[in-house]
C-alpha positions in Angstrom: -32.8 333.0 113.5 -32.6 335.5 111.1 -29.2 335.9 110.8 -27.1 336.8 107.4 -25.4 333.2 107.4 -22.6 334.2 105.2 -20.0 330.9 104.7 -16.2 330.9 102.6 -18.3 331.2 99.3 -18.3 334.0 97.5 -22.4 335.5 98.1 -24.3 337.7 100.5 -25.4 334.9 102.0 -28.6 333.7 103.0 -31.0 334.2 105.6 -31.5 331.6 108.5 -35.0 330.5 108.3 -34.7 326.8 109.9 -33.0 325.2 112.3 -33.3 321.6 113.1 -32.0 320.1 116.6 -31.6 316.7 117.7 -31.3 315.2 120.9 -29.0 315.2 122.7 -26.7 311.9 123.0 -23.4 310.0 123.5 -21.5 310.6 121.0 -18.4 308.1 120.1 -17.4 309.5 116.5 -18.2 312.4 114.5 -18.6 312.4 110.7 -19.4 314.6 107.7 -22.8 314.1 105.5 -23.7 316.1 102.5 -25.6 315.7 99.3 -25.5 318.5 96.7 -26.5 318.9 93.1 -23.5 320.0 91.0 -24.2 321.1 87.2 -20.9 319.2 86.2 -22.7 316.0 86.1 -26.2 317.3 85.8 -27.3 315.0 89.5 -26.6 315.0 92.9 -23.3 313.7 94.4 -23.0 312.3 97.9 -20.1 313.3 100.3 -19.0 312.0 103.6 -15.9 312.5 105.9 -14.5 310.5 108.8 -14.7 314.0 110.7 -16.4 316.6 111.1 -17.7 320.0 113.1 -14.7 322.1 114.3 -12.0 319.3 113.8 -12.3 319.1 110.3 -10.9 322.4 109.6 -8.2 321.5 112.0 -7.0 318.7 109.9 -6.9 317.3 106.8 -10.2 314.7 107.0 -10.5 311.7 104.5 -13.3 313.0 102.6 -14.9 310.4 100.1 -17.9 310.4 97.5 -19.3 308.1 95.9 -17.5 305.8 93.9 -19.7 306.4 90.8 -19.0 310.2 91.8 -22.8 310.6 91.3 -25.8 309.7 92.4 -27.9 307.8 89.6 -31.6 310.3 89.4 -33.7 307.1 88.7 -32.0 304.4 91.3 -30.9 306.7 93.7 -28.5 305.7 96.0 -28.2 302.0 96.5 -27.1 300.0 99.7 -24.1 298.7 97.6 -22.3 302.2 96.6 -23.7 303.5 100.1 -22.4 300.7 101.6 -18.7 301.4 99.7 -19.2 305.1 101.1 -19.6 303.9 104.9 -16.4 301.4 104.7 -14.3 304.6 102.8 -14.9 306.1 106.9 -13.0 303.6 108.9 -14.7 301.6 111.5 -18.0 301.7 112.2 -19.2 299.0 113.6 -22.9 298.4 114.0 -23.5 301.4 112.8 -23.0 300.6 108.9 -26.7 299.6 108.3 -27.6 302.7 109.7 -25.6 304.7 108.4 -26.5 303.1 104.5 -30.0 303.8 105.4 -29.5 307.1 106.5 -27.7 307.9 103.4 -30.2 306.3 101.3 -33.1 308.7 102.9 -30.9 311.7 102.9 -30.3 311.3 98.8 -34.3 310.3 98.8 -35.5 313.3 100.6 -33.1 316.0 98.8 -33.9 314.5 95.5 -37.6 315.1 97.3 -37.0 319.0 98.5 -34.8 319.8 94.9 -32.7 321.0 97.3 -29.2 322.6 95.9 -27.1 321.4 99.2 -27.9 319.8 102.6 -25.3 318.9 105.4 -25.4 317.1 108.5 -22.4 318.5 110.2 -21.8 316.2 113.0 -23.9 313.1 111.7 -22.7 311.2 115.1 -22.0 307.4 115.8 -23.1 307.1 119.5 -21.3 305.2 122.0 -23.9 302.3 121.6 -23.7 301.8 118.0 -26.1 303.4 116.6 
């Protein structure tokens, strides 16, 4: 807390204010979740890897967005293209639905906050599907 959190982008960087932690649990898999607006295409765009944390920058992760590259400011994101995103990550299992969901609130809430970016770096599949 109240660090300079300066990243690879060129800025000063910006001062920690926040951080949220979760629970701790079992964790099977680890992926990549971020939403950020991009003045390109005027909207948000939704991102998600097949890894994440640490071993991302250690290889070369499958990184996908969503197939319509955007997501629509009216709609949102709906379970088909969220659903498109989850099977671009390999095997979930019985996580797909929550993973959709999850997706689906995500875009909600940072269409919600106006915020520019938000990550969830690990968003984890836990060893009992969830």
């Amino acid at each position: 807390m109240g660090m300079q959190l300066v990243t690879h982008q060129p800025s000063q960087g910006q001062k920690v204010r926040k951080v949220y932690l979760e629970e701790g649990c079992d964790i099977a898999r680890e992926l990549y979740l971020g939403v950020t607006s991009t003045a390109r295409w005027g909207r948000n765009v939704i991102m998600a890897s097949s890894e994440a944390g640490w071993r991302s920058r250690r290889s070369q992760p499958s990184t996908r967005k969503d197939p319509a590259g955007r997501i629509d400011p009216v709609v949102g994101l709906g379970r088909v293209p969220g659903a498109r995103l989850a099977f671009g990550l390999g095997p979930l299992g019985n996580a797909i639905n929550s993973f959709v969901k999850f997706a689906i609130g995500r875009t909600r809430r940072n269409e919600a906050t106006d915020a520019s970016i938000v990550e969830i770096n690990p968003l984890v599949v836990t060893k009992q599907g969830t």
